[in-house]
C-alpha positions as CSV (number, residue, x, y, z in Angstrom):
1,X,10.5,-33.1,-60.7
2,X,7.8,-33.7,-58.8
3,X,7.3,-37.2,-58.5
4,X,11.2,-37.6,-56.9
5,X,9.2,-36.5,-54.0
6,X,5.7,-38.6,-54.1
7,X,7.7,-41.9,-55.5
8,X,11.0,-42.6,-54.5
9,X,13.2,-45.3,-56.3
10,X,15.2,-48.0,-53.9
11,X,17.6,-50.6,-54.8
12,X,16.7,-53.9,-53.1
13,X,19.9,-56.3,-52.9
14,X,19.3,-59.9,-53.2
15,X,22.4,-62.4,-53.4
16,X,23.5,-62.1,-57.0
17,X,20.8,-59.2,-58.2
18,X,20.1,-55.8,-57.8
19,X,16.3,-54.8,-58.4
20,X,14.5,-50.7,-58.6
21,X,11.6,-50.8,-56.3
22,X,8.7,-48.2,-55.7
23,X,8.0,-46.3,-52.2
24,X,6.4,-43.5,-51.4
25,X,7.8,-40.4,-49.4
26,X,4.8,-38.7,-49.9
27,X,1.2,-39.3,-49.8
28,X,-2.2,-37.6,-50.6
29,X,-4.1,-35.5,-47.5
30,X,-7.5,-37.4,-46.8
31,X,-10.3,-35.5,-45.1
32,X,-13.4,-35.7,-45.3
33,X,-16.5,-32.7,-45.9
34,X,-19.2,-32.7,-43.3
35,X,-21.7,-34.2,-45.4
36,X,-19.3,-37.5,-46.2
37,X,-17.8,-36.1,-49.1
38,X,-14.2,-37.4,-49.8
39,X,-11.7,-35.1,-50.6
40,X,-7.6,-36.6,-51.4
41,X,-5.5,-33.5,-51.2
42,X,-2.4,-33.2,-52.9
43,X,0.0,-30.1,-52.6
44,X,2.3,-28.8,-54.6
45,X,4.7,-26.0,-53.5
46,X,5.9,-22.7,-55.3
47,X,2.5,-22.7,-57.9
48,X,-0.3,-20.8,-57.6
49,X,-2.3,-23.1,-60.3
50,X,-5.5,-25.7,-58.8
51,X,-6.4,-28.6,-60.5
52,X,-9.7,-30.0,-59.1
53,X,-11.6,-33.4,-60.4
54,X,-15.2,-33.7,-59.3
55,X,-15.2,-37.8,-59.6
56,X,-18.9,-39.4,-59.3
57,X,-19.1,-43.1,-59.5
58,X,-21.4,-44.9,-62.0
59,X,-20.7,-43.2,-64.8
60,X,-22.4,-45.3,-68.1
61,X,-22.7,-48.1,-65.9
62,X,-26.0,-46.5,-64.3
63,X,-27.6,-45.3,-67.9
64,X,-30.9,-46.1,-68.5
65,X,-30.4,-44.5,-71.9
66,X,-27.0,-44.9,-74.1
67,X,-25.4,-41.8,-73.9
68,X,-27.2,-40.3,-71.2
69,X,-24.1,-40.2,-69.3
70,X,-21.8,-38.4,-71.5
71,X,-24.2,-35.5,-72.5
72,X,-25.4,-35.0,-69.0
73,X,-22.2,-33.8,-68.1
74,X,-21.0,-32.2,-71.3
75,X,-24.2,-30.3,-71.1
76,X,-23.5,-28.8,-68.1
77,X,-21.4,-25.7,-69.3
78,X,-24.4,-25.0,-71.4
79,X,-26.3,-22.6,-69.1
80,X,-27.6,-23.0,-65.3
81,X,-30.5,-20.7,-63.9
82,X,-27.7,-18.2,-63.1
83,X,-25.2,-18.0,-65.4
84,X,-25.9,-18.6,-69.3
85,X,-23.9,-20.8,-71.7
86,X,-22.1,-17.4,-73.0
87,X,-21.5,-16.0,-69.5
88,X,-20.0,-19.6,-69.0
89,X,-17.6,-19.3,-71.6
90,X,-16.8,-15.1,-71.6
91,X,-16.3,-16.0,-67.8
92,X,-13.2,-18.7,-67.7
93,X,-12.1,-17.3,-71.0
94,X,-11.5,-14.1,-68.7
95,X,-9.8,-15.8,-65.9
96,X,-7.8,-18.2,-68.0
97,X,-9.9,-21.1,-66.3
98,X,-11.2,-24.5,-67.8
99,X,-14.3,-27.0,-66.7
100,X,-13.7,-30.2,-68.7
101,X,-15.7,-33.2,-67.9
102,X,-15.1,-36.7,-69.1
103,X,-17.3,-40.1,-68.7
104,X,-16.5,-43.5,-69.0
105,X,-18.0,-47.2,-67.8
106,X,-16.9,-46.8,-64.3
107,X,-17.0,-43.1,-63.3
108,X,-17.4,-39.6,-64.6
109,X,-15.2,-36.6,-63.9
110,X,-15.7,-32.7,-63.7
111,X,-11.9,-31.0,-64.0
112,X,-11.6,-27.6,-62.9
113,X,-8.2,-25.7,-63.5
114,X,-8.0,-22.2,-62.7
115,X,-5.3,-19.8,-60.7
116,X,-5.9,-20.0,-57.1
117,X,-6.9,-16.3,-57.3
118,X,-9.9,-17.2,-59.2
119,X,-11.3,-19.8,-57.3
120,X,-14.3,-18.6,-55.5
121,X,-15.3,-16.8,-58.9
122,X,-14.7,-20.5,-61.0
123,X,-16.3,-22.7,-57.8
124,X,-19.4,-20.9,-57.9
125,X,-19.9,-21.7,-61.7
126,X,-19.2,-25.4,-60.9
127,X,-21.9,-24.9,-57.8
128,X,-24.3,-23.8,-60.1
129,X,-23.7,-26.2,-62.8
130,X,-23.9,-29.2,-60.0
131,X,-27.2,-27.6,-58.3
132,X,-29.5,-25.7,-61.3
133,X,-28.1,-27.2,-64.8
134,X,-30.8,-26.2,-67.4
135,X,-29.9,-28.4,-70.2
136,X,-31.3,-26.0,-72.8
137,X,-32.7,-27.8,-75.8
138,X,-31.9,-26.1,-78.5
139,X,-28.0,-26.0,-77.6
140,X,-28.3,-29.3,-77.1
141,X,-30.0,-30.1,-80.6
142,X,-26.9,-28.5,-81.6
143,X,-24.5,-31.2,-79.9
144,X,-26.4,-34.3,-80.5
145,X,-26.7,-33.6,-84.3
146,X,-22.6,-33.0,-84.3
147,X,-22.5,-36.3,-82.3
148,X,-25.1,-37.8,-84.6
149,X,-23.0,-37.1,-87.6
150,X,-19.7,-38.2,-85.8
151,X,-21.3,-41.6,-84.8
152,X,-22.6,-41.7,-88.7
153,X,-19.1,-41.1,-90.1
154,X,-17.3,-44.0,-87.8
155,X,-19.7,-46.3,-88.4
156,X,-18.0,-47.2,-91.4
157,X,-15.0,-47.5,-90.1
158,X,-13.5,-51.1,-90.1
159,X,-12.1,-50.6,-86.5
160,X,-15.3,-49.4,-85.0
161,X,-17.3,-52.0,-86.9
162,X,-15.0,-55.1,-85.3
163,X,-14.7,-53.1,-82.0
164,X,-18.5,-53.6,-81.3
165,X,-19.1,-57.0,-82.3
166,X,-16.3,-58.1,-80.6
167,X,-17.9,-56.4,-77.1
168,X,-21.4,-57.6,-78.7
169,X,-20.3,-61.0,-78.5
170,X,-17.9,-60.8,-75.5
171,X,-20.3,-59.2,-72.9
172,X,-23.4,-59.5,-74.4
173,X,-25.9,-57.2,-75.8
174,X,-27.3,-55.8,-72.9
175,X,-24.1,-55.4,-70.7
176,X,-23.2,-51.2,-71.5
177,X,-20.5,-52.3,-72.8
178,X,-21.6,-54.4,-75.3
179,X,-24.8,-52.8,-76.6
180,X,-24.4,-51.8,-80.0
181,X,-24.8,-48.1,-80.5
182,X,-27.8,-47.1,-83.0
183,X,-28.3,-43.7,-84.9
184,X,-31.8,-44.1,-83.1
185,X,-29.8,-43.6,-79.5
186,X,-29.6,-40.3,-80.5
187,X,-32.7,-39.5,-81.8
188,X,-34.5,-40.4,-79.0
189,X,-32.1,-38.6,-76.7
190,X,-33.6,-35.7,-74.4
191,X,-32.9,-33.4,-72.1
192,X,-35.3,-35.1,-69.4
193,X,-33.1,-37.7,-69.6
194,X,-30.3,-35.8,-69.0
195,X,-32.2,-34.0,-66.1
196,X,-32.7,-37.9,-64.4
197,X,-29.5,-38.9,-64.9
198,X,-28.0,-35.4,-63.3
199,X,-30.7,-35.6,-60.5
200,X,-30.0,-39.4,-59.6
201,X,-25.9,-39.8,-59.9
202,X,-24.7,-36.2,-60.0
203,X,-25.3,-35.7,-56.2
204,X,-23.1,-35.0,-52.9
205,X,-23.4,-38.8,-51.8
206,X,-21.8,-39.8,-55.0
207,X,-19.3,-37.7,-55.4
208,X,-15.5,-37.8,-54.3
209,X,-12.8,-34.5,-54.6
210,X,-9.3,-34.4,-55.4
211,X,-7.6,-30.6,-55.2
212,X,-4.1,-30.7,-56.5
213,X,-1.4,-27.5,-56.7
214,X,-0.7,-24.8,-54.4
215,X,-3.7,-24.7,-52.7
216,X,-4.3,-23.3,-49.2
217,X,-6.5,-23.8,-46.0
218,X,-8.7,-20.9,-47.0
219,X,-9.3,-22.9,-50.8
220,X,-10.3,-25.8,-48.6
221,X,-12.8,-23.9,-46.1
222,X,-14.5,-22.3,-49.2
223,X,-15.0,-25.4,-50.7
224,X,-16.5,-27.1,-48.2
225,X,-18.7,-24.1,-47.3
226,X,-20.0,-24.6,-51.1
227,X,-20.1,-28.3,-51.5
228,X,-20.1,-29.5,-47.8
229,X,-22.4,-27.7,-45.8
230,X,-25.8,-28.6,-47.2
231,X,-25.4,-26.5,-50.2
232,X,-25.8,-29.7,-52.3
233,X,-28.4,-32.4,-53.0
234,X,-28.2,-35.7,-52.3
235,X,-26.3,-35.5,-49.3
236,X,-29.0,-37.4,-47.1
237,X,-29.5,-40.3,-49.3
238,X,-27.4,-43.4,-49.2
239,X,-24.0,-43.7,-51.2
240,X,-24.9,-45.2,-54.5
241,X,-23.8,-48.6,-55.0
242,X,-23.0,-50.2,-58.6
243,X,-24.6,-53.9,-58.8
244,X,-23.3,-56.1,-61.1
245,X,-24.7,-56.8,-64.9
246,X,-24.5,-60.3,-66.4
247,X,-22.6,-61.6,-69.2
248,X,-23.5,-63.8,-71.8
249,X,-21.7,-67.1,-71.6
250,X,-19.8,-66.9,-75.3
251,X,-21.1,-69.8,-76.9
252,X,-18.5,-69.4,-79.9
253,X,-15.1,-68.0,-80.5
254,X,-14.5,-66.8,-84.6
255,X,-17.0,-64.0,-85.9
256,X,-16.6,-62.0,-88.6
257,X,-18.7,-59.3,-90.7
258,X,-18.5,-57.8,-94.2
259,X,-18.6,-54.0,-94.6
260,X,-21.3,-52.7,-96.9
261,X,-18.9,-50.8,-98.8
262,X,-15.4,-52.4,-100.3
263,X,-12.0,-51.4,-98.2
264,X,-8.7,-52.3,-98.7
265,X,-7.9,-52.6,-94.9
266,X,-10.0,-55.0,-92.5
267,X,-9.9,-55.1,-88.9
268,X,-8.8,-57.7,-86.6
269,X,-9.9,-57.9,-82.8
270,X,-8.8,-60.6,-80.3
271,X,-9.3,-61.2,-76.7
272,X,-11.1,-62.8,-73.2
273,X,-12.4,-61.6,-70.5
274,X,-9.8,-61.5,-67.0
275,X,-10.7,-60.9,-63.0
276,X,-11.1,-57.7,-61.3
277,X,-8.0,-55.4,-61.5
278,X,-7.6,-56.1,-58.0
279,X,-7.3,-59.8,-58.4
280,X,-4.4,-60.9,-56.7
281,X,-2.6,-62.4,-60.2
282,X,-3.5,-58.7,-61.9
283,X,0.0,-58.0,-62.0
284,X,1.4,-61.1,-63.3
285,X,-1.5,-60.6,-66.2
286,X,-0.4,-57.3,-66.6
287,X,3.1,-58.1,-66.9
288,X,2.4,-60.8,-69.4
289,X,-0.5,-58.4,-71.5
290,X,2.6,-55.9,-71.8
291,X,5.2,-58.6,-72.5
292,X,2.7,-59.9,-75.2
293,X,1.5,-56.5,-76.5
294,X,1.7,-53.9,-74.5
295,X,4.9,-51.9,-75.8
296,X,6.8,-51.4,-79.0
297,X,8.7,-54.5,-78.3
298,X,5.8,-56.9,-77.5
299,X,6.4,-60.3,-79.2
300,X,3.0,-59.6,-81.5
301,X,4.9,-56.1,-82.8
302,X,8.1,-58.2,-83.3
303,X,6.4,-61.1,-84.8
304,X,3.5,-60.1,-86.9
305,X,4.9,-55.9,-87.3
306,X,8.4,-55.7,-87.8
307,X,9.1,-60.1,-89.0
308,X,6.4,-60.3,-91.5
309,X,5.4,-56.8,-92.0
310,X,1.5,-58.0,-92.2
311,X,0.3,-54.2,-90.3
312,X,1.6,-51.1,-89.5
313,X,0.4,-51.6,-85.4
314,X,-0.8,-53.8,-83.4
315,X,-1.5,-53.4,-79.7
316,X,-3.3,-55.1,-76.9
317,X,-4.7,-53.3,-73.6
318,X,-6.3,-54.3,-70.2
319,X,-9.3,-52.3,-69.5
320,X,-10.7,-52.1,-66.3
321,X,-14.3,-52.1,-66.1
322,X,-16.9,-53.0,-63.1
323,X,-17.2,-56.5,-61.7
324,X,-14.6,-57.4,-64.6
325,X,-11.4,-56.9,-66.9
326,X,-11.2,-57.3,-70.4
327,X,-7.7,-57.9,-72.8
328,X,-8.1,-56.6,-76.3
329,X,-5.6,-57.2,-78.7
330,X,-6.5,-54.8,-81.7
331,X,-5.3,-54.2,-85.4
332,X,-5.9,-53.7,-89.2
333,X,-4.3,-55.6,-91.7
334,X,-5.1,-55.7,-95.4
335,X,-7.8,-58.3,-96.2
336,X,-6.4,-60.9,-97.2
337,X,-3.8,-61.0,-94.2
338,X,-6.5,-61.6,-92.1
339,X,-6.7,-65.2,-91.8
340,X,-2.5,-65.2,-91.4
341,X,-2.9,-62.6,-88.6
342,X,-5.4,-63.9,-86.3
343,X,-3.2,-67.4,-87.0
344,X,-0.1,-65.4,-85.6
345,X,-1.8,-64.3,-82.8
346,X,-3.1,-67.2,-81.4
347,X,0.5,-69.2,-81.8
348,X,1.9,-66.2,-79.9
349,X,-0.8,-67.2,-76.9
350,X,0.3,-71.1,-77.1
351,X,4.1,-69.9,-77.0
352,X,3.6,-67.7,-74.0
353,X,1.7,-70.7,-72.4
354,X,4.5,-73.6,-73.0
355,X,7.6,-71.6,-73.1
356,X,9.5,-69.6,-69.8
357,X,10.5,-66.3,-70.7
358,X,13.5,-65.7,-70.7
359,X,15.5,-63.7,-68.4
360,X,16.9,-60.9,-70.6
361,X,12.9,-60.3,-72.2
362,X,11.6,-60.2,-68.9
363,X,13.7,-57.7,-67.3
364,X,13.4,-55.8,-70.7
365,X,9.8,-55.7,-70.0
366,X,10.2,-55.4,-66.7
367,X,12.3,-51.6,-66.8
368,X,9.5,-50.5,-68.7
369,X,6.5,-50.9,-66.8
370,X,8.6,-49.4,-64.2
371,X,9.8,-46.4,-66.4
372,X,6.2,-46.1,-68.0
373,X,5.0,-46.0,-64.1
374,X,7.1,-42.8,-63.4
375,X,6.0,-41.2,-66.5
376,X,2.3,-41.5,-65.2
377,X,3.6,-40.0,-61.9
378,X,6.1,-37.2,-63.0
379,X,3.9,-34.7,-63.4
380,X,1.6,-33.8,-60.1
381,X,-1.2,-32.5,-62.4
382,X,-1.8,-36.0,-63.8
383,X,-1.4,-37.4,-60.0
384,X,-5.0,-37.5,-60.0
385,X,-6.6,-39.3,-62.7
386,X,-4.3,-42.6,-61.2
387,X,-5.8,-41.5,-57.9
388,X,-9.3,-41.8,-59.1
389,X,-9.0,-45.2,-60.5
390,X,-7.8,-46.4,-57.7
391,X,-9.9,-44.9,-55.0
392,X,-12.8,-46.0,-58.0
393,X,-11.7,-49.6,-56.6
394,X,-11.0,-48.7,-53.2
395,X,-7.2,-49.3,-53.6
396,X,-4.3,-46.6,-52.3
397,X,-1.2,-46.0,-53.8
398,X,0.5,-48.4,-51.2
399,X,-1.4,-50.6,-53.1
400,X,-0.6,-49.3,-56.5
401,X,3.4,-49.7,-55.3
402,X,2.6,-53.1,-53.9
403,X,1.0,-54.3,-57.4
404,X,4.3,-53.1,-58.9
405,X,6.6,-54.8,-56.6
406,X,5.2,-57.7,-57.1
407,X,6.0,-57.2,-60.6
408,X,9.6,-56.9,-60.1
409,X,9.8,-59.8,-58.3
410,X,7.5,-62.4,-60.6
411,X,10.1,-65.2,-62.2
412,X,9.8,-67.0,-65.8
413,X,8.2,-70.0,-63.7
414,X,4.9,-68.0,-61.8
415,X,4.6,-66.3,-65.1
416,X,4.2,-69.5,-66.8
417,X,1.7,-70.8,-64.5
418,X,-0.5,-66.9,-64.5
419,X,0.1,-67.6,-68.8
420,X,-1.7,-71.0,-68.5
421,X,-5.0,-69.9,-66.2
422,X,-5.4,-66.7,-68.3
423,X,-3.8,-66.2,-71.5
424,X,-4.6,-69.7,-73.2
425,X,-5.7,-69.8,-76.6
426,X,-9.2,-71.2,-75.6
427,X,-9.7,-68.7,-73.6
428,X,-10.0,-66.3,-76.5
429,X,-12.6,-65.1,-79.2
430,X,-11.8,-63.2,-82.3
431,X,-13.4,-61.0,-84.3
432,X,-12.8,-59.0,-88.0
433,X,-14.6,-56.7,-90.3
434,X,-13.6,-57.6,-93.7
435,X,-13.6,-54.9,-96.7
């Protein structure tokens, strides 16, 4: 497989123990296009498939409108001034090709994936998408009244209903992440909005590239002849830069809301907000957010899942946004387990605060951030999406192994101290929607 050759696995000997380390054999191609334009190459022998991501920075971080982000780029596929939204479709139905596109707070992606055969014929679709979108209204009327209906039918949702009041009152209700989404949002969507957003962020200067598969040095010459020589706007400007957006100091820690209809289940959020991912204790806090709830075996599935039987999952998760990191642990519970749950919880925080770990949990944990690392890496297709959150950071994968060796070599005693700066119980808010 693939990875054997991007990721190698050593065995470190210490006096009395023998640890699996990370290093790389093999590392991504940088060059760059002659208008700036990054591209991280990574090439695969014996396949004739491409996999290239289009990553701009920004993503809902530089909204002015919620949801501008998304359905600028989902609306690109829906017609340009030279090929129509059918044309689009009959086109990369024909030559087996797909343009995906994704958003989140931190950057957005375009993902082509086509036989190398086809690329000229699938590249100049994505130029014309990236230079001439049209945004055609009634198409998207079309969208925005399935997404309308969507938003509608989660609303009443207990999960989605604790999920934003627990960002509400985490980040605040103007930080993009914790603005409550309104039904008005999308009524008073339009396609000029999605024309600014496109002709502001979806530029040359904001834009990095990362080719996968069996590519050649003729795929890379045509590329940069169609998105490095001019071709594209924005190259003059400056890079963007993403500026920081404040917080709201949390002024309490227990919220709670009552859903306008009766439901057996209720939903339980619980977390604080953490550095930067590339903090220098990240890794310790990631090793203890997995220990704590990261994996089938966390202490909250032992404890509160499989001891006491009070839900069906529970599940906590680092997510990486600008300037910060937030840990979420999320779950439902019937209603009136709600009170006992959160309770759980937060004794499982003052346990990993006053107690070592001990040494056969922590190496349990331990073999499986370092197995679920070489699952992320096994396949060379999936190689990039790591790729872009690091580069997102402006980290490299020597930085990605060095995170991860750092992990092997964290002790019950460091951990303890990392449990005490980040992961005590003060440090926390919680929030439920109750049926």
């Amino acid at each position: 497989m693939f990875f054997t050759s991007m990721y190698k696995l050593e065995r470190s000997i210490a006096p009395a123990t023998h640890q699996l380390q990370l290093s790389i054999s093999k590392e991504p191609e940088v060059i760059l296009l002659n208008n700036k334009i990054e591209v991280q190459l990574l090439h695969l022998d014996e396949t004739q498939l491409l996999r290239i991501d289009f990553m701009f920075k920004g993503g809902q971080w530089l909204e002015k409108h919620p949801q501008q982000a998304r359905f600028a780029f989902s609306q690109l596929k829906v017609g340009t001034r030279t090929y129509s939204a059918d044309s689009i479709s009959e086109k990369l139905d024909f030559l087996g090709a797909t343009i995906s596109s994704s958003t989140n707070l931190s950057y957005s992606c375009v993902t082509v994936q086509c036989l190398r055969k086809h690329l000229h014929e699938v590249l100049q679709i994505v130029c014309s998408m990236f230079n001439e979108p049209l945004y055609d209204e009634a198409k998207f009327q079309i969208a925005l009244n399935q997404a309308r209906t969507a938003f509608l039918i989660n609303q009443k949702k207990v999960a989605t209903v604790c999920r934003n009041q627990f960002y509400a009152e985490l980040l605040g209700p103007s930080h993009p992440m914790g603005r409550y989404k309104q039904v008005e949002d999308y009524d008073s969507l339009t396609t000029q909005l999605l024309q600014d957003y496109h002709t502001e962020n979806i530029t040359s200067n904001n834009c990095s590239l990362f080719i996968t598969g069996g590519y050649k040095s003729e795929d890379i010459d045509l590329i940069s002849k169609l998105f490095g020589e001019g071709h594209w706007g924005g190259g003059n400007r400056q890079p963007l830069k993403i500026e920081p957006i404040p917080t709201v100091p949390i002024k309490e820690r227990h919220f709670s809301t009552t859903m306008p209809e009766q439901t057996v289940q209720a939903a339980v959020n619980v977390g604080c907000l953490l550095p930067m991912q590339d903090d220098a204790d990240m890794p310790y806090i990631r090793l203890l957010s997995v220990l704590l709830s990261g994996y089938f075996g966390s202490r909250l599935m032992n404890s509160i899942r499989e001891t006491k039987g009070l839900t069906y999952d529970i599940s906590g998760s680092l997510l990486s946004i600008p300037f910060q990191t937030v840990y979420v642990i999320q779950t439902e519970t019937p209603s009136l387990c709600v009170q006992q749950v959160v309770d759980d919880i937060y004794v499982e925080l003052q346990k990993l605060c006053q107690e070592p770990i001990p040494d056969d949990e922590l190496k349990q944990v331990k073999n499986y951030i370092i197995g679920n690392v070489l699952r992320r890496c096994e396949l060379t297709f999936n190689l990039p999406s790591l790729l872009m959150g690091l580069s997102f950071r402006g980290k490299t994968l020597h930085d990605f192994v060095e995170s991860n060796r750092k992990i092997n070599q964290a002790d019950s005693s460091l951990l303890l101290n990392i449990a005490n700066m980040y992961f005590s119980p003060e440090r926390f808010i919680d929030c439920c929607a109750l049926g």
